[in-house]
C-alpha positions as a Python dict, from the first residue, in 0.01 Angstrom:
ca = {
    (1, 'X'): (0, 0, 0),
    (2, 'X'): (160, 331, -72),
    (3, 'X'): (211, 620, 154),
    (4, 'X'): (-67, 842, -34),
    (5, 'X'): (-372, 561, 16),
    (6, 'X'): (-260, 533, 381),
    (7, 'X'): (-269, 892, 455),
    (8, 'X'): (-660, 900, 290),
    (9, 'X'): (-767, 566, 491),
    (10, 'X'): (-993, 686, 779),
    (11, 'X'): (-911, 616, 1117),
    (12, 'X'): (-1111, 621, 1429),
    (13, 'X'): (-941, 831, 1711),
    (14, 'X'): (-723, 590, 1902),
    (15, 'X'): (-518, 541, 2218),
    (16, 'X'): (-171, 390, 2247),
    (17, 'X'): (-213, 197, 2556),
    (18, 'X'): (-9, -94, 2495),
    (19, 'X'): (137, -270, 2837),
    (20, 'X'): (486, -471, 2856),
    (21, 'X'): (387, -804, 2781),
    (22, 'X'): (556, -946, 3048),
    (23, 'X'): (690, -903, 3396),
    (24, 'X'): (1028, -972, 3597),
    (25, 'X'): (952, -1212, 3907),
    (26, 'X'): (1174, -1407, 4150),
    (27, 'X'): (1068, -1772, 4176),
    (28, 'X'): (1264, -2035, 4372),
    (29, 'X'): (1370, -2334, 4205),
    (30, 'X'): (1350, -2721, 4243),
    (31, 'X'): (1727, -2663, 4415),
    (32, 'X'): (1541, -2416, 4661),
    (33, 'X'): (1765, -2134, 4459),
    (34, 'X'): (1619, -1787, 4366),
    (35, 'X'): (1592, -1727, 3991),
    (36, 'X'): (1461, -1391, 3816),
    (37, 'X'): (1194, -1491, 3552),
    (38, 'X'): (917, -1337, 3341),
    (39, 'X'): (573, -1363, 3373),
    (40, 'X'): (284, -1284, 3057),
    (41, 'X'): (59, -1011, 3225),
    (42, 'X'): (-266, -1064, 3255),
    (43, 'X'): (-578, -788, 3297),
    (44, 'X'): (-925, -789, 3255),
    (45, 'X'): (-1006, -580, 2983),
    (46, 'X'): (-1420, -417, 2987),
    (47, 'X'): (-1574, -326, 2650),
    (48, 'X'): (-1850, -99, 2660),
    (49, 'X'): (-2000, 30, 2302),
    (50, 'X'): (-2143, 396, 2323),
    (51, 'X'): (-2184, 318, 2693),
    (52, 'X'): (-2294, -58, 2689),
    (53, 'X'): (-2116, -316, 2818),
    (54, 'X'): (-2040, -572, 2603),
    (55, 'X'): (-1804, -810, 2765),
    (56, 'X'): (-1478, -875, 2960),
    (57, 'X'): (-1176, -975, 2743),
    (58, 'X'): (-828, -1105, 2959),
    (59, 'X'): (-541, -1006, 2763),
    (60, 'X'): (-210, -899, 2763),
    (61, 'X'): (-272, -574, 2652),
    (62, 'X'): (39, -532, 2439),
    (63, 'X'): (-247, -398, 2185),
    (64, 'X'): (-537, -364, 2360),
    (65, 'X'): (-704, -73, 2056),
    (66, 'X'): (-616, -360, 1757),
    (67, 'X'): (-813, -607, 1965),
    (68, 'X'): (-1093, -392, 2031),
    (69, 'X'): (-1160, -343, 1661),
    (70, 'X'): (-1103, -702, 1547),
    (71, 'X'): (-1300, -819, 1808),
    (72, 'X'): (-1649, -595, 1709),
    (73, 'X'): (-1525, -685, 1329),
    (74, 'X'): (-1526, -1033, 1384),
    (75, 'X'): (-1863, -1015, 1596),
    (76, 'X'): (-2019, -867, 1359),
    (77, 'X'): (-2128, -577, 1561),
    (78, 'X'): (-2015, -297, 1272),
    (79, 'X'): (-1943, -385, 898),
    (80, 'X'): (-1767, -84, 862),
    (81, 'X'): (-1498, 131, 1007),
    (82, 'X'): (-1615, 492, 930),
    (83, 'X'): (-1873, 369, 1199),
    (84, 'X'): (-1649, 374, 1472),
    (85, 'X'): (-1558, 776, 1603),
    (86, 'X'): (-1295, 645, 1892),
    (87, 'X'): (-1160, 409, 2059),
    (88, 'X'): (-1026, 454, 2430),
    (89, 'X'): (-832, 216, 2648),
    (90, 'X'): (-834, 321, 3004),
    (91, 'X'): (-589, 127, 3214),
    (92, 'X'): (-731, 269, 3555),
    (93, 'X'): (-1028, 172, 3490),
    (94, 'X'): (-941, -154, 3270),
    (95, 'X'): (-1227, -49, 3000),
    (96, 'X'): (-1228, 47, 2636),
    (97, 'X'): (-1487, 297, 2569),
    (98, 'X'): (-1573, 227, 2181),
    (99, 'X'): (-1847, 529, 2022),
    (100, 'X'): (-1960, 507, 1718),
    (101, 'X'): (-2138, 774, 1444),
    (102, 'X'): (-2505, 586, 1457),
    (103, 'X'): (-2490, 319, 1711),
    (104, 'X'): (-2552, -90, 1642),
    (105, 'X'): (-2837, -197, 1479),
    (106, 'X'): (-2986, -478, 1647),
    (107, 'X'): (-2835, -444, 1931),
    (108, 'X'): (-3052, -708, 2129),
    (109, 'X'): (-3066, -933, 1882),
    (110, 'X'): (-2709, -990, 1856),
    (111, 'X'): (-2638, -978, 2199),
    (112, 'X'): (-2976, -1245, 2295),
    (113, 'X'): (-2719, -1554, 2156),
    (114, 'X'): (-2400, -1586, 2379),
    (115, 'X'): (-2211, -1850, 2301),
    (116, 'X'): (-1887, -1952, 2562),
    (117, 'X'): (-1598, -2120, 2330),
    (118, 'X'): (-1318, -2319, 2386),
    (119, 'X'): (-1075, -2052, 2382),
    (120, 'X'): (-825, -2012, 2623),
    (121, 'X'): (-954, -1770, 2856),
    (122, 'X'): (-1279, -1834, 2757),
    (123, 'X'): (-1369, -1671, 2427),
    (124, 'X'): (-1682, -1517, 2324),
    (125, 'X'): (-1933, -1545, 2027),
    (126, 'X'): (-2214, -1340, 1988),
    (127, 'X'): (-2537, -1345, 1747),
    (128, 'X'): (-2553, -1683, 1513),
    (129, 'X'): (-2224, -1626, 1308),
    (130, 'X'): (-2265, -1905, 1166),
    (131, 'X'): (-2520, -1800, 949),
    (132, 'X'): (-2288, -1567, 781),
    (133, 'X'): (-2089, -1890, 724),
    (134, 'X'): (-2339, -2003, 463),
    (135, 'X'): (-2236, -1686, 246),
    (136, 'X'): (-1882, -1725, 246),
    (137, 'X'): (-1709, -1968, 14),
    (138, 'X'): (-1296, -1941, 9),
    (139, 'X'): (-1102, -1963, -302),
    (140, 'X'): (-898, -2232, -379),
    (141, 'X'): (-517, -2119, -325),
    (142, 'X'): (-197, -2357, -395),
    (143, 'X'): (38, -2359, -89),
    (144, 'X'): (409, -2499, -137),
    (145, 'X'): (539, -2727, 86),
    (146, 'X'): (880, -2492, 92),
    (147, 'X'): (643, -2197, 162),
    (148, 'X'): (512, -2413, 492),
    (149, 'X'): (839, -2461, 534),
    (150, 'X'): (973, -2104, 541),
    (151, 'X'): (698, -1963, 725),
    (152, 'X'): (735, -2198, 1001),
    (153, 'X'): (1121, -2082, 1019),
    (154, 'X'): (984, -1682, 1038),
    (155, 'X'): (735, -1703, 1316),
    (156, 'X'): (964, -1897, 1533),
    (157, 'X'): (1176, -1641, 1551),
    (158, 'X'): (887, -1389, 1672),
    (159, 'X'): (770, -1604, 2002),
    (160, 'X'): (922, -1344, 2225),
    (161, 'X'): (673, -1364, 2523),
    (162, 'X'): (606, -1714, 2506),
    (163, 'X'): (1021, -1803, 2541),
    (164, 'X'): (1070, -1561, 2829),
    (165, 'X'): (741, -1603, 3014),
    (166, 'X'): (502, -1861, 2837),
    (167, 'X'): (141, -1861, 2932),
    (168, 'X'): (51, -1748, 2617),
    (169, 'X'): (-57, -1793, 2249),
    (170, 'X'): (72, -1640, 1937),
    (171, 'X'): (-59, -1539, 1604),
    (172, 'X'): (82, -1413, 1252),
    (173, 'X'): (-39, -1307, 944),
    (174, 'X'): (175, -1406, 639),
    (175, 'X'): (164, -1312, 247),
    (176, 'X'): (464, -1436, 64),
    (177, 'X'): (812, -1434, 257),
    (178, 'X'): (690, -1174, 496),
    (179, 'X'): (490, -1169, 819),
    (180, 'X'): (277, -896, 778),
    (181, 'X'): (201, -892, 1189),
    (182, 'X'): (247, -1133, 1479),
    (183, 'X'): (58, -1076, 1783),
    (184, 'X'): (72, -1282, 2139),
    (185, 'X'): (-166, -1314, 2410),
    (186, 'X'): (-256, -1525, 2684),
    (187, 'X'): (-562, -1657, 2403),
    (188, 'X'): (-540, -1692, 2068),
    (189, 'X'): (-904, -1596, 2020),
    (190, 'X'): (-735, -1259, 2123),
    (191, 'X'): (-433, -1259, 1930),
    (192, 'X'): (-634, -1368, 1648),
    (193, 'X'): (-933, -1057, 1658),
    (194, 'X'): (-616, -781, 1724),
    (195, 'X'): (-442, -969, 1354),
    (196, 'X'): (-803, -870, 1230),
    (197, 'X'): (-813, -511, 1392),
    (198, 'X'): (-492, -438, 1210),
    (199, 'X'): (-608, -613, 892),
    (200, 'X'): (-942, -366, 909),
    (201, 'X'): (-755, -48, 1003),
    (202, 'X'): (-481, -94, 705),
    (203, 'X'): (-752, -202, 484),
    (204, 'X'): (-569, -515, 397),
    (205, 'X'): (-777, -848, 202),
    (206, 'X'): (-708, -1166, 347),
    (207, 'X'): (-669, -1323, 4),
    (208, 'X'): (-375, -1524, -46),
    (209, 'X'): (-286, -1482, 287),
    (210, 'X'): (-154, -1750, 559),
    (211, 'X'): (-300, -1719, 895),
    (212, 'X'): (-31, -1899, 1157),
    (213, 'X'): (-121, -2005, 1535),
    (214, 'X'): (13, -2168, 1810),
    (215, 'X'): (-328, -2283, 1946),
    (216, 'X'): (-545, -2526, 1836),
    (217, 'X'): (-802, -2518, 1562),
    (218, 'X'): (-1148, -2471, 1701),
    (219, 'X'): (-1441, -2394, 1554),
    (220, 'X'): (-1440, -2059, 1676),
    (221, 'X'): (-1059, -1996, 1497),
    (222, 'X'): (-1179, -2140, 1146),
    (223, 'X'): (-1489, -1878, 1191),
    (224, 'X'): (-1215, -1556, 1228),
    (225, 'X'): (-1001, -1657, 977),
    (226, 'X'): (-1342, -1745, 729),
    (227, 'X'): (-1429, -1416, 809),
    (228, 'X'): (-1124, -1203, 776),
    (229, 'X'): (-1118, -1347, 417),
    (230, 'X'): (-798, -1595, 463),
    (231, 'X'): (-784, -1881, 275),
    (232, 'X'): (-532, -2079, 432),
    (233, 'X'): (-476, -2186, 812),
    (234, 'X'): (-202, -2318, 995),
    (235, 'X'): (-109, -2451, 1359),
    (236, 'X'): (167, -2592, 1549),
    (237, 'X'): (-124, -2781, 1752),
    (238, 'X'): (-381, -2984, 1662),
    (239, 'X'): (-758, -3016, 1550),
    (240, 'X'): (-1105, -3031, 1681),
    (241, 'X'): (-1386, -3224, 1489),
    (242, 'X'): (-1582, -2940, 1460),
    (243, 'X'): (-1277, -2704, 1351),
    (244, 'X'): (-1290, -2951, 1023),
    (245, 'X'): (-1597, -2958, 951),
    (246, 'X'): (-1605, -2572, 957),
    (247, 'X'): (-1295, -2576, 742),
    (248, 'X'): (-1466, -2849, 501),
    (249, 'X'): (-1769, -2574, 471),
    (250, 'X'): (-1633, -2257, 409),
    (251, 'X'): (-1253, -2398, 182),
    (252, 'X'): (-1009, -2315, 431),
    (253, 'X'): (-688, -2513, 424),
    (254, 'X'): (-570, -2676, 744),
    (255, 'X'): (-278, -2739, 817),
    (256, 'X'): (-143, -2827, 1220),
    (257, 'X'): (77, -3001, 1360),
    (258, 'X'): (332, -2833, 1211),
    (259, 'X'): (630, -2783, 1372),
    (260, 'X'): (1014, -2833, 1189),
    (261, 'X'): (933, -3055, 890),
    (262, 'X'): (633, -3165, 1002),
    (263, 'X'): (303, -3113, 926),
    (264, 'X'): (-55, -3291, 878),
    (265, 'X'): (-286, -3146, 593),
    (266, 'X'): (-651, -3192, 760),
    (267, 'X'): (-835, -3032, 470),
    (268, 'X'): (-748, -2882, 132),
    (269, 'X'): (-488, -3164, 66),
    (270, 'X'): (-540, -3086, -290),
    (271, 'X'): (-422, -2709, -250),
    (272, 'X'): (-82, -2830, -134),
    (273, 'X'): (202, -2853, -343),
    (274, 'X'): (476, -3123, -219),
    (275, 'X'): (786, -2953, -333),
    (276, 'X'): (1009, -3012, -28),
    (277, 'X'): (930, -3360, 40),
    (278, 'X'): (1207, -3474, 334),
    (279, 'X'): (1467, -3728, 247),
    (280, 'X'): (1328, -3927, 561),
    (281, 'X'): (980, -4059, 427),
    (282, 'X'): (737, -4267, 660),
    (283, 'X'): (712, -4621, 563),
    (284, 'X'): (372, -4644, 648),
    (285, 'X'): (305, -4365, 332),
    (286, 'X'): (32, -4584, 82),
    (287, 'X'): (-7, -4331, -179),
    (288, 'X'): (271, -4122, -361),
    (289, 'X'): (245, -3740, -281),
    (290, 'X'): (174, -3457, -523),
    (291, 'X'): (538, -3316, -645),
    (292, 'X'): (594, -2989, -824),
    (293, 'X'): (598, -3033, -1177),
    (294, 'X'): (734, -2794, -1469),
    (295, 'X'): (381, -2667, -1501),
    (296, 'X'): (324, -2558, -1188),
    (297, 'X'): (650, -2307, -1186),
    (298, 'X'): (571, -1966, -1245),
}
């Protein structure tokens, strides 16, 4: 995107009330020895919408205003961002005060069905998302192996919390060699709706994009990605039955259990592109794999 388009996108008015993601602590070890470690911080985060409450969110709050938005995007609580005036994050208070131009239509309808998820944390869903489900439809998009490959060599280099504290979850967004953004908190639900927030306030499509996780794949993170557009999703942990069913419905691509070489393909096995294959192949392998061929260079 070039420097003239960003200066023209709207923004709300925002806070920067990001917190350290992480805390020095002295612990005492199995040897009975002090040791200074890190900790992932941890508040309780209130969203109200033009005075409402809404709900409580724990987080990090290493980007508490990108989490806000991508959290009423993905809720489906305003389709657009010239809707939202401001956005305030008040640490004293632990609230983000979120006013809009016209207020939310429907306001009791999408609040009447609350739905609790898996997430870590405990996420969230409001209103019957899945309905919106039925309309989306993602494009086929051909992944290379060597492109698994090199993304899961980029976002291991970006788990800063989680190697000096833990506790927590991280999230990237990927097109091509580059991760676009990579966000950690202590859920990935979180992580996940702040990757969205910064997709809606850059204006950025989630088409041929790769969305990577540490957590597992629910049903409620095949619904984000569905709905921020991204074809293509990808964890170092593993599946739920309903997480592949979603995937099956909508055409996302998962991939998880992917860590080093390794990787399982739990949908879209058709999208992926075995150009890397590892010298070390399982004997137990039935069926030869799909290799690159001279037509599929570009």
């Amino acid at each position: 995107m070039n420097s003239a388009a960003e200066n023209t996108r709207y923004r709300p008015v925002m806070t920067a009330a990001g917190l350290s993601p992480s805390h020095p602590v002295e612990v005492v070890d199995e040897y009975g020895l002090p040791r200074d470690v890190h900790v992932a911080g941890e508040r309780p985060l209130t969203l109200y919408v033009d005075r409402r409450e809404i709900v409580t969110l724990m987080t990090l709050g290493s980007a508490p205003e990108l989490l806000v938005l991508g959290y009423i995007r993905n809720q489906g609580f305003l389709q657009s961002l010239n809707s939202i005036r401001s956005v305030q994050i008040d640490w004293e208070t632990d609230s983000a005060a979120v006013r809009t131009r016209d207020g939310v239509e429907d306001w009791e309808e999408k609040l009447a069905h609350r739905t609790v998820t898996t997430g870590c944390g405990q996420g969230t869903v409001f209103g019957n998302l899945m309905e919106k489900l039925d309309e989306i439809r993602l494009p086929a998009v051909t992944l290379r192996q060597s492109e698994i490959y090199r993304t899961l060599q980029r976002v291991n280099e970006y788990n800063e919390v989680y190697r000096r504290a833990g506790a927590v979850h991280g999230c990237a967004l990927c097109h091509g060699d580059e991760i676009e953004i990579f966000v950690e908190d202590v859920g990935r639900h979180n992580a996940a709706d702040a990757i969205s927030g910064h997709m809606w306030l850059e204006g950025l499509s989630g088409e041929g994009r790769i969305f990577y996780t540490t957590g597992r794949l629910t049903s409620e993170m095949v619904i984000k990605v569905a709905l921020m557009g991204i074809p293509i999703l990808v964890s170092r942990s593993g599946v739920t039955s309903q997480g592949m069913d979603l995937a099956r419905r909508v055409g996302v691509t998962l991939i998880a259990r992917a860590k080093g070489r390794h990787f399982l393909v739990y949908h879209g096995t058709e999208n992926v592109l075995f150009d890397a294959i590892p010298e070390a192949r399982p004997e137990m392998r039935k069926e030869t794999p799909r290799r690159a061929t001279a037509d599929d260079a570009e």
